[in-house]
N, C-alpha and C positions, 0 to 999 in steps of 0.2 A: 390807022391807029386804033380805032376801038373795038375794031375785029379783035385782036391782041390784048385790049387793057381786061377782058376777064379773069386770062389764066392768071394776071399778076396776083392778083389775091389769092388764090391758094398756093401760089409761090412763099408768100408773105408770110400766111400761118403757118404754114412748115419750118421756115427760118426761125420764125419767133420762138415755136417750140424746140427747135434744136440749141436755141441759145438759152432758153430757160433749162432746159436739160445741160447744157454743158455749163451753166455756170452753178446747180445744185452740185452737181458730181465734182466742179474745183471746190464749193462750199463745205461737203463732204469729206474731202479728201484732207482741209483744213482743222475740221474737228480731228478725224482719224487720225492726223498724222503728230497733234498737238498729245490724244489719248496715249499712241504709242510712244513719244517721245518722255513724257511723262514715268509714264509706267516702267518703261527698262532703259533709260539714260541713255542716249543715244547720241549725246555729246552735243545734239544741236540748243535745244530751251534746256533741256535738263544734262545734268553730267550725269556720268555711272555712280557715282558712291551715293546721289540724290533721287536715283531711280524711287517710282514706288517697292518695284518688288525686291530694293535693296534696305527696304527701312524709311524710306522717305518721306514727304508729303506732298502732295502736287499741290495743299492749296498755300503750304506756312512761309513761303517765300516770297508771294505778289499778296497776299493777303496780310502779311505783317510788315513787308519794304513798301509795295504800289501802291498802297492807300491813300487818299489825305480827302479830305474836306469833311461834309457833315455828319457825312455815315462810317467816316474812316473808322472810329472809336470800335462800332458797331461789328464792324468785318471783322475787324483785327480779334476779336472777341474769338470767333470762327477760325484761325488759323492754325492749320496742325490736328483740329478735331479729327479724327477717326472718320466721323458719318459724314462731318462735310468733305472731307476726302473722297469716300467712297459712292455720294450724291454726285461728287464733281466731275471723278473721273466714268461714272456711268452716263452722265449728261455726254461727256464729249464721245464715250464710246458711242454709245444711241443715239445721240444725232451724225456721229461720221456713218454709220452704218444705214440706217432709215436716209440719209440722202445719196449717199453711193448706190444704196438698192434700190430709189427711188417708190419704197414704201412709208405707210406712217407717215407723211408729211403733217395729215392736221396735228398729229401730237407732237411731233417734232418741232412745228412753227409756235404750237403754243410754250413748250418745254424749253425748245430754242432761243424763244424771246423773251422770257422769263432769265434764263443764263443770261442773257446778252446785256439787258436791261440793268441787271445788278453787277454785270461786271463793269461796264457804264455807271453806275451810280457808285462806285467804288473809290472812283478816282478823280474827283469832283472837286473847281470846276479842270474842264479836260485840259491839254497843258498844250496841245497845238491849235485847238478851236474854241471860241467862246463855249459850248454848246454839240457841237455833232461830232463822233467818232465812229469809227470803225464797225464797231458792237452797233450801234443803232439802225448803221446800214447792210449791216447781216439778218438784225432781228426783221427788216424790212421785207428781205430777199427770202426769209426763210417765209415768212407770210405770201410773199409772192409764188413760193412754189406750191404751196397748199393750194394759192386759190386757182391757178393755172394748171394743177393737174401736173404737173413737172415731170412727175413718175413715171408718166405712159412713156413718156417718149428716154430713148436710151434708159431704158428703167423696166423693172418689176412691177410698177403699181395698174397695169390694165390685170396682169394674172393675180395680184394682190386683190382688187375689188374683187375679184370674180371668188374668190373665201369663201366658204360657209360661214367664217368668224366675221368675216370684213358685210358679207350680206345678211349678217345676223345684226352688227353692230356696226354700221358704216361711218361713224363717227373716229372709226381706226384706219381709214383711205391715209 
């Protein structure tokens, strides 16, 4: 048996990495497909007549109905704006795309967690858990892909560092 227990560990880190890759790229595909649905009503969150590019707002429906507790007052303030419309729907674009290409993770998990965090404090307190939702265990996971490098593997981010931009300013990994 311990002839054999070596090769187990680089067994391990491979696994590991393909499951931090594969669950960036469903996390990705989550924002992207939230962005698209959004933007040209696609019948599934949004209808067609509520699309953005039919006149609509992605943020004045969960930001004026999904609110409640201390900050509700505060969103609700924000709903239907133009700029948080188009901060909202670039967050979802930019982080579906930076974790599908498995680039830009550090700003993605700081940008990511930032959305998360407020969509979380949005809806307060949360109505299935004293405490944790959904949003917090993404904002988690988007942290976990930065710090694990997520990118290299089924991803972009080994030819991404390798940049003139990214080895000029590596704070963009």
């Amino acid at each position: 048996m311990p002839a054999t227990a070596p090769a187990v560990e680089p067994r391990r880190q491979a696994a590991t990495r393909y499951i931090w890759a594969t669950l960036r790229i469903a996390l990705g595909w989550v924002f992207m497909w939230a962005f698209l649905d959004k933007a040209f009503g696609w019948g599934f969150s949004t209808a067609s007549e509520n699309a953005w590019i039919n006149g609509g707002s992605p943020t004045e429906g969960f930001l004026t109905f999904g609110t409640s507790g201390p900050l509700a007052g505060t969103y609700q303030n924000l709903a239907g704006a133009p700029w948080a419309d188009v901060l909202f729907m670039a967050g979802l674009a930019g982080l579906g795309f930076a974790l599908l290409a498995g680039v830009g993770l550090r700003i993605a998990a700081v940008a990511g967690t930032l959305l998360m965090v407020m969509m979380w404090s949005a809806a307060l307190p949360p109505e299935t858990n004293p405490f944790l939702t959904y949003h917090l265990i993404y904002a988690v996971m988007l942290v976990g892909f930065a710090v694990v490098a997520a990118g290299d593997t089924i991803g972009l981010g080994k030819l991404w560092a390798r940049t003139p931009l990214v080895q000029r300013l590596p704070w963009l990994k």
